[in-house]
C-alpha positions in Angstrom: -5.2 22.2 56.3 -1.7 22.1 54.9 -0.6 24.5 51.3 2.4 23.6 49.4 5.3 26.3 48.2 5.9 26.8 52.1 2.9 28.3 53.3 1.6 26.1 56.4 -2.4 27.3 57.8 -1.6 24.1 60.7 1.2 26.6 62.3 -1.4 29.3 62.4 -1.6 31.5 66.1 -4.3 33.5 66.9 -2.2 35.6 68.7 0.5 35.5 66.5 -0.8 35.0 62.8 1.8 35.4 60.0 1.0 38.0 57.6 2.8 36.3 54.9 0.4 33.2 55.4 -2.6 36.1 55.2 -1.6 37.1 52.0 -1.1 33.9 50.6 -4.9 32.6 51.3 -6.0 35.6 50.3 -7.6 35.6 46.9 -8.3 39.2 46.8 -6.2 39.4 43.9 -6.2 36.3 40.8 -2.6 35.6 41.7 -1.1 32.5 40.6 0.0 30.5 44.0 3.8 29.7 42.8 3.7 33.4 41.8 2.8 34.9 45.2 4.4 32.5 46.9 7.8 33.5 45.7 7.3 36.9 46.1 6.2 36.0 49.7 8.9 34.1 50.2 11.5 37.0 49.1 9.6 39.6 51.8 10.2 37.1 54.5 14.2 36.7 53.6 17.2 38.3 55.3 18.4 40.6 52.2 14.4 41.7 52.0 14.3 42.4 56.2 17.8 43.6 56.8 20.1 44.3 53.7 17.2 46.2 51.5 16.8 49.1 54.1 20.6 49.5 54.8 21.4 50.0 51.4 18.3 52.3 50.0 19.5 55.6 51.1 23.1 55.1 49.4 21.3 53.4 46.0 19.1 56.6 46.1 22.2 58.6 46.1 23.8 57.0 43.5 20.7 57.0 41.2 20.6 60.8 41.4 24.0 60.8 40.6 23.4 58.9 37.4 20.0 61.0 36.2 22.1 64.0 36.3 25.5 62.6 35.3 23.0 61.3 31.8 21.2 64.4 31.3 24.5 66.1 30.9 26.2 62.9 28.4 25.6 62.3 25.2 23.0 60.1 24.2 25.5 57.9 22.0 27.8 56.9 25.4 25.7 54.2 26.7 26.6 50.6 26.5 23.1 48.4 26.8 24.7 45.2 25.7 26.7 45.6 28.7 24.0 46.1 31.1 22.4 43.3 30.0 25.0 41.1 31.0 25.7 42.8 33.9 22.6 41.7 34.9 22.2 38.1 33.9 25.7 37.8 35.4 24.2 39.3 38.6 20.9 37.4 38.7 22.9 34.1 37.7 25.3 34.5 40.9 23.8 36.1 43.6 19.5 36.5 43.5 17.7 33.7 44.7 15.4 31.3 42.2 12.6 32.6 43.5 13.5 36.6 42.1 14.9 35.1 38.9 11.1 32.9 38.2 9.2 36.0 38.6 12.1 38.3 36.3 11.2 35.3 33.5 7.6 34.9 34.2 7.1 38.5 33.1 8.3 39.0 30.2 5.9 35.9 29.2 2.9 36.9 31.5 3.1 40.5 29.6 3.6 38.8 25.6 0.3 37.2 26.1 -1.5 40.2 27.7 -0.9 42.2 24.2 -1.5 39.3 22.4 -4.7 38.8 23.9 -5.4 42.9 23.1 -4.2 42.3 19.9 -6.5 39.3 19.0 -9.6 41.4 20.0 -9.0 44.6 18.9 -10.8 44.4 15.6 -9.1 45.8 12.5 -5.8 46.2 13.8 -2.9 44.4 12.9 0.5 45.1 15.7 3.4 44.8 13.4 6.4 45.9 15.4 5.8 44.1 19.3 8.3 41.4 19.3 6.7 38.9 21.6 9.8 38.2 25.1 9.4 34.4 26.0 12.7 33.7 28.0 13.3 30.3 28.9 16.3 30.8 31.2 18.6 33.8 32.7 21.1 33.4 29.6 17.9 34.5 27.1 17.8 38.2 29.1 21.5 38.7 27.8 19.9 39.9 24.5 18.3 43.3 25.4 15.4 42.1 26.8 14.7 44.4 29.1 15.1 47.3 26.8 13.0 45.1 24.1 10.3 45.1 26.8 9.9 48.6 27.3 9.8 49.3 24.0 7.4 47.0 23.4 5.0 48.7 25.6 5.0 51.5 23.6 5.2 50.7 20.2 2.4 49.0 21.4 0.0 51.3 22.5 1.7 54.0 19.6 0.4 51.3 16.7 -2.4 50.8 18.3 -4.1 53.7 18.6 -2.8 55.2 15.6 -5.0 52.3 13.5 -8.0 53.1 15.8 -8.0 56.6 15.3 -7.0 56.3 11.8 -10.3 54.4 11.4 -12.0 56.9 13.9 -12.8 53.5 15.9 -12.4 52.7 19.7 -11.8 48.8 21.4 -15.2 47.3 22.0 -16.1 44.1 23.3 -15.7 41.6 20.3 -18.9 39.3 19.3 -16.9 36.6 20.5 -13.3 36.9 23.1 -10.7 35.1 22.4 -8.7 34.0 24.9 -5.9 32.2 23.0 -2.9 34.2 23.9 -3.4 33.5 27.5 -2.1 30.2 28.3 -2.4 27.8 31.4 -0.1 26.6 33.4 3.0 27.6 34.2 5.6 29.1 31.6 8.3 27.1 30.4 11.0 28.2 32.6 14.7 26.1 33.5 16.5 27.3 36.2 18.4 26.1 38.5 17.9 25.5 42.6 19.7 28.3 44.9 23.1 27.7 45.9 25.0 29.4 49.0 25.3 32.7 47.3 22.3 33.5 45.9 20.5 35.4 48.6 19.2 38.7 47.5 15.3 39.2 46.6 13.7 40.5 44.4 13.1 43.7 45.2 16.7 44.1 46.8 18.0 43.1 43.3 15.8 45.4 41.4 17.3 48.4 43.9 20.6 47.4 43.2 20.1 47.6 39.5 17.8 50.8 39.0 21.3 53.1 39.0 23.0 50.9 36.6 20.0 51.1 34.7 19.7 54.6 34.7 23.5 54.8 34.0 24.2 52.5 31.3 21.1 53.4 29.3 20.9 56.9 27.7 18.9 59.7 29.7 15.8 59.2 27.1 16.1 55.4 27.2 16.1 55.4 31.4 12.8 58.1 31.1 11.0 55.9 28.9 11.7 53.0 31.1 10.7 54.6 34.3 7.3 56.0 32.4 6.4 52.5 31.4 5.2 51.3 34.2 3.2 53.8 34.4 1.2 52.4 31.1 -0.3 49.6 33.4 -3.4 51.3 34.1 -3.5 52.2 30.2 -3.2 48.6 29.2 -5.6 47.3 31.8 -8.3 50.3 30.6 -7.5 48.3 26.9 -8.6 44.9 28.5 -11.6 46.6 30.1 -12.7 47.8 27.0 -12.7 44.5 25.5 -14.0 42.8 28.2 -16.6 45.4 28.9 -16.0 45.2 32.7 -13.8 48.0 34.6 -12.8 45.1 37.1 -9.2 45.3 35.3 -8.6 48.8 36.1 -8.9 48.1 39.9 -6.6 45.6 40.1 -3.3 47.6 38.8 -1.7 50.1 41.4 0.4 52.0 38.7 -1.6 54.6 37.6 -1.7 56.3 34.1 1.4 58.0 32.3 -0.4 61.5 32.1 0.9 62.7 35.4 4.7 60.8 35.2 6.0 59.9 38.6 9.6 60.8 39.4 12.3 58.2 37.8 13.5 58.3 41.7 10.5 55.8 42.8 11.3 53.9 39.9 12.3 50.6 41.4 9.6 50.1 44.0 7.1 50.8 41.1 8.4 48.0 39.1 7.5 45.6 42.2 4.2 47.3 41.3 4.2 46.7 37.7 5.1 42.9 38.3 2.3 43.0 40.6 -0.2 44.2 38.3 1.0 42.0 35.4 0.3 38.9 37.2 -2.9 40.1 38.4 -4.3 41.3 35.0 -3.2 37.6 33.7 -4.9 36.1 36.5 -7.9 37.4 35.6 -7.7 36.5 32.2 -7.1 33.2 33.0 -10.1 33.0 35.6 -12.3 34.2 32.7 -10.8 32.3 30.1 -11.7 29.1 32.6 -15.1 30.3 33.3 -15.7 30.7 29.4 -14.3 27.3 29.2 -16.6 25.5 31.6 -19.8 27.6 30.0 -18.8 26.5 26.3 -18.5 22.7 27.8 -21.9 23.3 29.3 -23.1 24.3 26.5 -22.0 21.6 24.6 -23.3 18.8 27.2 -26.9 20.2 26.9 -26.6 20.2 22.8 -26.2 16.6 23.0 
C-alpha cells in the first residue's frame, strides 16, 4: 500500500526496513501525517545526517560564551527586534519548507491548546495571552517568538492566581468544549524550496539557540529555555479537564520544578514541538470521537 508526503510501505525490505517509514505508520503518538512527515523528512536530509553533528560542538561553544558574556551585560543591551529578523531572514533563505511549516504550525497548534484550557477552566477569564497565528515567515518578524514564551507564562501565572484566588482547582467541565481546537491544517503560505534552502529543522534551531541566548537579555534567554519545560505543566492542565492522565504521557519535557540546563536548550525545543503536536492530536482525536457520539446521538433521537 502506497502513503503520500513521501513515505512508500511498497519499497519496504525485510532485511533492510527504513526507520523513517517505521515511524511514519506508527500511530503511537496522535501526530498529524504532514506533521511527522516533515519532521521525518528533515532527519533523513544531508544538513540533519552530516552538517548538524559537525557543527554542534562549536555552537555549544559559542552558546556558553553567550550565557556568560549576558550574565555579566546589562539587561537593557539586547536588541530583540533584531533577532527576530535575523531569523525570518535566515528561515526565508536558507531552511527548507518543511522546517519553516512546522516553525508556523506551532505557534497555531499551541494558541488553540490554551484556548481550549481557557474555555474549560470555569470561572477564569485569561486576559493577557495574545493568541500567535502566523500565516507566513514575514508574520515571525514581530517578536513572535518572545510573544510565545511569554505567553506560556502569563498563562499559567493568571491562571492559577484566579484558581487559587477562588480556592478552586480545573475539573472536568459538565460539558468539554472543543472549539479552540480546529481541523485541518492551519492556514499557512509558503513557498516551495529553492537551491539554498537546505538546512532542517533541528540544524536551524542549533544554529539560532546562541543568537538567541545573545540577543535576548540573560533573564529573557532563562525564561525561554524554562518554558519548555512547562509542557508537562500544560498537559497536567488538559488532564485535569479531561479527567484522563493520557496527556501527561505523551509530552517528554518534564516539569519546570527541577530546570534543565539552558545548554540542552535546543534539542528540548525539538521536544517541545513534539509534544505540542501530540497534545493537539489528541485533542483533535477526542474532539472527532465526541463528534461522531453527539451525531449518534442525534440519529437515534430522530
Amino acid at each position: 500500500m502506497a502513503y503520500d508526503l513521501g513515505f512508500d510501505v511498497a519499497h519496504h525490505r525485510i532485511d533492510d526496513p527504513d526507520p523513517a517509514l517505521a515511524v511514519y505508520l506508527d500511530r503511537s503518538l496522535p501526530l498529524c501525517d504532514e506533521a511527522k512527515a516533515s519532521l521525518l523528512r528533515g532527519q533523513k536530509s544531508w544538513s540533519h545526517r552530516y552538517l548538524r553533528p559537525v557543527i554542534i560542538p562549536f555552537i555549544r561553544g559559542f552558546l556558553l560564551i553567550a550565557i556568560l558574556l549576558r550574565s555579566v551585560l546589562p539587561a537593557r543591551l539586547k536588541a530583540v527586534r533584531f533577532l527576530h529578523e535575523l531569523i525570518y531572514w535566515g528561515l526565508r533563505v536558507f531552511a527548507t519548507r518543511d522546517a519553516c511549516l512546522l516553525i508556523l504550525r506551532h505557534f497555531h497548534l499551541g494558541s488553540q491548546i490554551l484556548g481550549f484550557i481557557g474555555d474549560n477552566a470555569k470561572g477564569v477569564e485569561i486576559k493577557s495571552v495574545k493568541p500567535l497565528r502566523p500565516t507566513c515567515l514575514e508574520d515571525l518578524r514581530g517578536d513572535t517568538f518572545l510573544i510565545h514564551d511569554l505567553n506560556l507564562f502569563n498563562f499559567v501565572i493568571e491562571l492559577n492566581d484566579q484558581l487559587r484566588s477562588r480556592d478552586a482547582i480545573l475539573h472536568p467541565p459538565g460539558r468539554i468544549n472543543y472549539s479552540a481546537i480546529l481541523e485541518g491544517p492551519p492556514d499557512i503560505n509558503l513557498k516551495a524550496d529553492r537551491w539554498h534552502n537546505v538546512i532542517d529543522l533541528e540544524t536551524a534551531i542549533e544554529i539560532y539557540t546562541p543568537l538567541y541566548a545573545f540577543f535576548l537579555s540573560d533573564r529573557d534567554f532563562e525564561r525561554a529555555a524554562h518554558s519548555l519545560q512547562l509542557d508537562e505543566t500544560i498537559a497536567a492542565y488538559v488532564a485535569q479537564i479531561l479527567g484522563d492522565p493520557t496527556p501527561v504521557a505523551v509530552v517528554s519535557n518534564r516539569h519546570p520544578t527541577l530546570p534543565e540546563s539552558r545548554l540542552s536548550a535546543a534539542r528540548r525545543l525539538m521536544h517541545h514541538g513534539l509534544d505540542a503536536e501530540s497534545l493537539h492530536g489528541h485533542l483533535l482525536k477526542l474532539k472527532r470521537q465526541y463528534g461522531e457520539m453527539s451525531q449518534t446521538r442525534l440519529v437515534a433521537m430522530n
